[in-house]
C-alpha positions in Angstrom: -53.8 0.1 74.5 -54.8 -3.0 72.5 -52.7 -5.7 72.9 -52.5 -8.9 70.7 -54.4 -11.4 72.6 -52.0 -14.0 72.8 -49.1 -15.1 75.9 -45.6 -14.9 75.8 -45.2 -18.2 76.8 -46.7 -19.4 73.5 -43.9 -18.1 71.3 -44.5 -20.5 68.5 -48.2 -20.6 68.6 -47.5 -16.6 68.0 -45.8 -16.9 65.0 -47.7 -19.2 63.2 -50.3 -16.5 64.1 -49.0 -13.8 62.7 -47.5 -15.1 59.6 -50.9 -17.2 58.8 -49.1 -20.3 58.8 -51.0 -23.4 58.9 -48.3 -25.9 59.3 -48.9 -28.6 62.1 -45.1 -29.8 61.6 -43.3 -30.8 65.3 -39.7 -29.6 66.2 -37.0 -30.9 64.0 -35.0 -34.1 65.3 -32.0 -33.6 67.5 -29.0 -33.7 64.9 -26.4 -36.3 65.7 -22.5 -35.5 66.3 -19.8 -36.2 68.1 -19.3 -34.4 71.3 -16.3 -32.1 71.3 -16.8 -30.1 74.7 -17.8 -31.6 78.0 -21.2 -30.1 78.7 -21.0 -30.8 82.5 -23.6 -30.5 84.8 -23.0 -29.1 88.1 -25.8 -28.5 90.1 -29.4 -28.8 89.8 -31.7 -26.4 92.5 -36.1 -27.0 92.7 -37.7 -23.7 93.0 -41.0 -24.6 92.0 -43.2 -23.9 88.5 -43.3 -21.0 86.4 -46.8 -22.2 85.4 -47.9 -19.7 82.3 -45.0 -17.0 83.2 -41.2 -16.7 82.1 -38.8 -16.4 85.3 -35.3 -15.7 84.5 -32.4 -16.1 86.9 -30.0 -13.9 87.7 -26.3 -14.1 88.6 -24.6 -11.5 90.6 -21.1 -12.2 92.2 -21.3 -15.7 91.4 -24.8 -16.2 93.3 -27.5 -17.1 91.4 -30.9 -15.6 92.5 -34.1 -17.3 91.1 -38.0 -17.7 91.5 -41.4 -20.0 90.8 -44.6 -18.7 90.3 -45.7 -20.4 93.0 -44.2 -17.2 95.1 -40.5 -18.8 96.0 -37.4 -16.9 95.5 -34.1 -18.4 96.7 -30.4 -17.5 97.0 -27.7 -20.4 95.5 -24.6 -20.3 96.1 -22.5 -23.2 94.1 -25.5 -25.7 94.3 -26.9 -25.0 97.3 -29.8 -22.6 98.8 -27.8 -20.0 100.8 -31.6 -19.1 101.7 -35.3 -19.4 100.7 -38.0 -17.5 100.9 -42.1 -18.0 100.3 -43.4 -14.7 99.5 -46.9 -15.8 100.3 -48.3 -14.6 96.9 -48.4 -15.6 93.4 -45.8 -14.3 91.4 -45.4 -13.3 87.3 -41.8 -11.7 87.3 -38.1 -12.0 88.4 -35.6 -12.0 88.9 -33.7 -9.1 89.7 -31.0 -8.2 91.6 -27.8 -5.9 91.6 -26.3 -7.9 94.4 -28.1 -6.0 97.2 -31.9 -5.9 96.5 -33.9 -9.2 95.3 -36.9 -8.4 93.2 -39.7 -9.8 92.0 -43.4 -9.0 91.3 -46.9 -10.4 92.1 -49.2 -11.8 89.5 -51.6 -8.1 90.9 -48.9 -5.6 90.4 -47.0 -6.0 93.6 -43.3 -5.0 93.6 -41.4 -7.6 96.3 -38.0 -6.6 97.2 -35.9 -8.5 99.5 -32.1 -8.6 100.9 -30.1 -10.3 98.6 -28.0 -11.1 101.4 -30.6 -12.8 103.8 -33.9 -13.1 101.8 -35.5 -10.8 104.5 -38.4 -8.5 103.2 -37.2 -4.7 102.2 -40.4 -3.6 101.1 -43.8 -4.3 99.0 -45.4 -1.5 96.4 -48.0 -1.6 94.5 -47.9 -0.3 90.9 -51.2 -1.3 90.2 -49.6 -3.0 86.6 -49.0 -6.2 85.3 -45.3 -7.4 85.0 -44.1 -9.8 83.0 -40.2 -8.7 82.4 -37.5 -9.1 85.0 -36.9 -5.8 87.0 -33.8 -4.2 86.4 -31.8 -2.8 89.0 -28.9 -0.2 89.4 -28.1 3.1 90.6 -30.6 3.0 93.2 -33.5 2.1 90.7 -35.8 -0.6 90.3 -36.9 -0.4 86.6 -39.9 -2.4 85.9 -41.6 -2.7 82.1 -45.3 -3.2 82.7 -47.1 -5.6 79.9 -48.7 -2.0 78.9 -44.8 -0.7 78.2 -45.0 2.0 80.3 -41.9 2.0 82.6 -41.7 2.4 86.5 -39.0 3.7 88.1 -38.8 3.0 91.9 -36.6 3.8 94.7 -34.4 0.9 95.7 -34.8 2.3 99.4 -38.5 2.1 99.9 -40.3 1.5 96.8 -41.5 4.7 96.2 -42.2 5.8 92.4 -39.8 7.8 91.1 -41.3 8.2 87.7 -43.1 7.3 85.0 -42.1 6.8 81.6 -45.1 5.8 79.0 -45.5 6.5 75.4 -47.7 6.0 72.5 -48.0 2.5 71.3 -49.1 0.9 68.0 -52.6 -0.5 68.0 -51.3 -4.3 68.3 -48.4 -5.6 70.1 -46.8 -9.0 71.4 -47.1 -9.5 75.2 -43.4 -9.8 75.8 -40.8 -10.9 79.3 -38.5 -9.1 77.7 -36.7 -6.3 79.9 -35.0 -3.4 80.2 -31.1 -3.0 80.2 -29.4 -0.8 82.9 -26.6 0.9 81.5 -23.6 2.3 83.6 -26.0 3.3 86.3 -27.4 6.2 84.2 -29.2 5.1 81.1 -32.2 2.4 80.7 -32.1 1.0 77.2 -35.4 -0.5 76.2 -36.9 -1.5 72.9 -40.7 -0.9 72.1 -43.1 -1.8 69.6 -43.3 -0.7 66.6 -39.6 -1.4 66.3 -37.8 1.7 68.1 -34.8 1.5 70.4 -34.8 4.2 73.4 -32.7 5.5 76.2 -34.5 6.6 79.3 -32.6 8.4 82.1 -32.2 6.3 85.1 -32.4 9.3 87.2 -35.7 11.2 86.3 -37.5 9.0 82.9 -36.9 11.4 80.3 -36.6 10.2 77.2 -32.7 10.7 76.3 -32.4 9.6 72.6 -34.8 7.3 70.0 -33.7 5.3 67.1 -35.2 3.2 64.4 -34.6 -0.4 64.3 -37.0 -0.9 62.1 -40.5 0.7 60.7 -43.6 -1.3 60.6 -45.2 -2.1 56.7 -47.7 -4.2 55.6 -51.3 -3.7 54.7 -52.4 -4.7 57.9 -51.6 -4.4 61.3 -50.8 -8.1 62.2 -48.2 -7.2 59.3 -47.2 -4.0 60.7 -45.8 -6.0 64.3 -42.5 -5.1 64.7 -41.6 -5.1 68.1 -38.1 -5.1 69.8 -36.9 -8.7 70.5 -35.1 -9.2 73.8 -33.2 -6.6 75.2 -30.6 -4.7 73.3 -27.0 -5.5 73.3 -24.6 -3.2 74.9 -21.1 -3.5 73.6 -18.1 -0.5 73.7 -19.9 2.4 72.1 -22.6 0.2 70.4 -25.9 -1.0 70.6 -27.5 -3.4 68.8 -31.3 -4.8 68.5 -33.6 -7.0 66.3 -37.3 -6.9 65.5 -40.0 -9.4 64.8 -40.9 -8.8 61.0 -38.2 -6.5 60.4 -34.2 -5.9 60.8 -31.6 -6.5 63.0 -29.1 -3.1 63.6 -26.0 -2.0 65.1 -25.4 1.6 65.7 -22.7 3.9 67.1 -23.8 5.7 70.5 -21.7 8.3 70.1 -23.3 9.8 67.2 -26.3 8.1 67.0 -25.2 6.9 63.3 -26.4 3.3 61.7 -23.8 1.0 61.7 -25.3 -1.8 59.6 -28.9 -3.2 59.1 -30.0 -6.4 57.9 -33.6 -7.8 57.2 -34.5 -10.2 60.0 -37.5 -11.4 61.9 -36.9 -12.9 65.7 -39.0 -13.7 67.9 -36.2 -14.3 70.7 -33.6 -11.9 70.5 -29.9 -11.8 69.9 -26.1 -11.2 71.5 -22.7 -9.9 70.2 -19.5 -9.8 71.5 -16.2 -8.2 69.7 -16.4 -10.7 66.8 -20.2 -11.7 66.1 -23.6 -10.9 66.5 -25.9 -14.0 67.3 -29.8 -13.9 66.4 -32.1 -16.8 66.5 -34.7 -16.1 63.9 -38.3 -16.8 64.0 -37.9 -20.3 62.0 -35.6 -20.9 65.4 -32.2 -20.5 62.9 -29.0 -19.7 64.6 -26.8 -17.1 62.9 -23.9 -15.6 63.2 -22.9 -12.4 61.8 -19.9 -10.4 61.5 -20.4 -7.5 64.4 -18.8 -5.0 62.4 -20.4 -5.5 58.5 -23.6 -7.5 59.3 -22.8 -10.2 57.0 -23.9 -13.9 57.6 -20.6 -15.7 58.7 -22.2 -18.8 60.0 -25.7 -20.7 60.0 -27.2 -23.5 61.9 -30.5 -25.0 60.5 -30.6 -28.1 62.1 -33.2 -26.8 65.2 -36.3 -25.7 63.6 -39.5 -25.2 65.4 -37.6 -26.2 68.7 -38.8 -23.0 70.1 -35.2 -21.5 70.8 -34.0 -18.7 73.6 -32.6 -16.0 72.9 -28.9 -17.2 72.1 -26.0 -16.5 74.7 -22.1 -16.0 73.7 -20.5 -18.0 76.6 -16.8 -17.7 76.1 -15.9 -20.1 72.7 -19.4 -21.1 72.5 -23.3 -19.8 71.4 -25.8 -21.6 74.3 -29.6 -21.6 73.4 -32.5 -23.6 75.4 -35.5 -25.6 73.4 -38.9 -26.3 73.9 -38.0 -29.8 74.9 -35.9 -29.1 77.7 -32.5 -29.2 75.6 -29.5 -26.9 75.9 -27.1 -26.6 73.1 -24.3 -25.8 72.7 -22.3 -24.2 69.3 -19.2 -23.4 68.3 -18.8 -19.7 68.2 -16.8 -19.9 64.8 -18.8 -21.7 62.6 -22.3 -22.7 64.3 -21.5 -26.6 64.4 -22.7 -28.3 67.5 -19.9 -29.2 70.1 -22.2 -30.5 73.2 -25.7 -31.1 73.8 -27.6 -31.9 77.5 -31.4 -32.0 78.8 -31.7 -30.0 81.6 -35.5 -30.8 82.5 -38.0 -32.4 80.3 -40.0 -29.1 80.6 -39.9 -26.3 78.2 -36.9 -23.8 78.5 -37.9 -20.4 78.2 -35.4 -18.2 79.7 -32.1 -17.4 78.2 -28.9 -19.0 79.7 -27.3 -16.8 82.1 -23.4 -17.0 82.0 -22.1 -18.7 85.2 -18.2 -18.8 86.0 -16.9 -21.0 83.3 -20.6 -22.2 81.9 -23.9 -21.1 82.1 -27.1 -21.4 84.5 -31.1 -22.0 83.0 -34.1 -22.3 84.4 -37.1 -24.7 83.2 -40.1 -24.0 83.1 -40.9 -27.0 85.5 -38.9 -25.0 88.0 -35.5 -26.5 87.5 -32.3 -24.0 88.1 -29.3 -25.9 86.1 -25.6 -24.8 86.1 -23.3 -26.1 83.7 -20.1 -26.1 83.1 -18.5 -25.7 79.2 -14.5 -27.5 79.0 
């Protein structure tokens, strides 16, 4: 499969791309308020560079598993390493973890997992793939999405595949660190170019159920990219996605039936909870819509071309990283910014992860920062 010939890490530089825009304008200007939530830092962990990759941390039981390309992976536990490890290789993926397994992948297909307790090596495989996404794991499954979008599915125990899960694939698609979702030990939810949304059984790869975020049009195929942004959003009995160049949707598992659609385009991805769905749209707008109808509730404009995460819903608030090394922080009700701090001076990439009563990131200079939101 053809893939469009441009990196992840150049999010921006993709969209103006693939909308033909010309425009040489910088990020916006930070917006100035009055701070109405303490933004507090509380720790602040070295784990080295993720160079031209995206790693995301993970938090499991209040421990907060990371890596750097450079091939480190380390435990923290409230600020401090509870152990390190150099993998001796160079790395493109992590982190995952389900509180027992540690894994990451090599930068030539290797699959690295380790004790989650110790750091101590479980086992190496070779998928012979590159990996870009975070492994998920759960129910004694690693799931790994290859840059290709096939899916691996390997034993937690040894590594061994499992299965296979691949598809047909439009002719161009974006390279994308965007994962797979684990749900309820049974079910992988992915979303694939070309804008569908699938289930994949966590136990053998079949292909459970399909639906439609959106359909590619345009009358060519740089205008017929629509691929799933993030990974879906699991909430009750409903999922929920958005495309590039195409919609955001909520539908009802039980039945399979639409709940609401809206026209969208992100680049980034999107949350919910029980009141509102979040989405950061490719112009890097923050919105939040009503989770039940669809309808715009809230907008923030003041961050465009800051290169935004995906947004996180971290109790009261919506949390998103910038280009510049920013988080911000939004009130949940209405979008209006309550607290803002710089965690590194390097780009933020990876979506905040929620942390206790905040959130942790990780630059990508290879600074892991926890904050706390009162």
């Amino acid at each position: 499969m053809k893939h469009f010939p441009l990196h992840a890490f150049f999010p921006a530089l993709i969209l103006a791309v693939l909308s033909g825009c010309s425009s040489t304008a910088g990020p916006a200007d930070l917006v100035k308020f009055s701070p109405t939530v303490e933004l507090r830092e509380l720790w602040n962990v070295s784990v080295g560079s993720a160079r031209n990759y995206v790693f995301q941390p993970v938090v499991v039981d209040e421990n907060v598993y990371a890596a750097g390309a450079g091939g480190n992976v380390v435990c923290i536990e409230k600020g401090r390493k509870k152990w390190s490890v150099d993998t001796k290789t160079r790395l493109s993926a992590g982190v995952g973890s389900d509180g027992e397994l540690v894994v990451v992948v090599s930068d030539r297909g290797v699959v690295i997992a380790l004790d989650a307790k110790t750091g101590s090596e479980r086992w190496r495989m070779n998928i012979g793939a590159e990996v870009l996404a975070p492994p998920a794991v759960g129910g004694g499954v690693v799931v790994l999405r290859a840059s290709d979008h096939r899916l691996f599915g390997l034993e937690t125990t040894n590594g061994q595949q499992r299965w296979l899960h691949q598809r047909n694939m439009p002719p161009l698609a974006l390279r994308s660190h965007s994962g797979a979702l684990i749900a309820d030990d049974q079910v992988v939810l992915v979303g694939f170019p070309g804008g569908k949304l699938a289930a994949v059984s966590l136990e053998n790869g079949g292909n459970l159920w399909e639906l439609s975020v959106s359909r590619p049009r345009g009358a060519n195929e740089l205008e017929r990219v629509s691929d799933v942004a993030g990974v879906p959003v699991l909430a009750r009995s409903e999922v929920c996605a958005v495309t590039y160049q195409g919609r955001a949707a909520c539908f009802d598992l039980s039945n399979g039936n639409t709940l609401w659609t809206r026209d969208f385009s992100s680049y980034a991805g999107m949350d919910r909870d029980s009141r509102f769905a979040v989405i950061v749209d490719e112009r890097d707008s923050v919105q939040g819509l009503d989770v039940y109808s669809g309808i715009t509730a809230w907008r923030q404009d003041s961050m465009t071309r800051r290169r935004l995460t995906r947004p996180r819903i971290i109790g009261d608030y919506v949390v998103v990283g910038d280009g510049d090394g920013y988080v911000h922080a939004l009130n949940r009700e209405d979008g209006s910014f309550v607290a803002r701090n710089r965690a590194d001076r390097s780009t933020i990439l990876a979506e905040p992860q929620p942390l206790g009563n905040g959130f942790v990131v990780q630059s990508v200079g290879g600074d892991v920062v926890a904050y706390e939101l009162r």
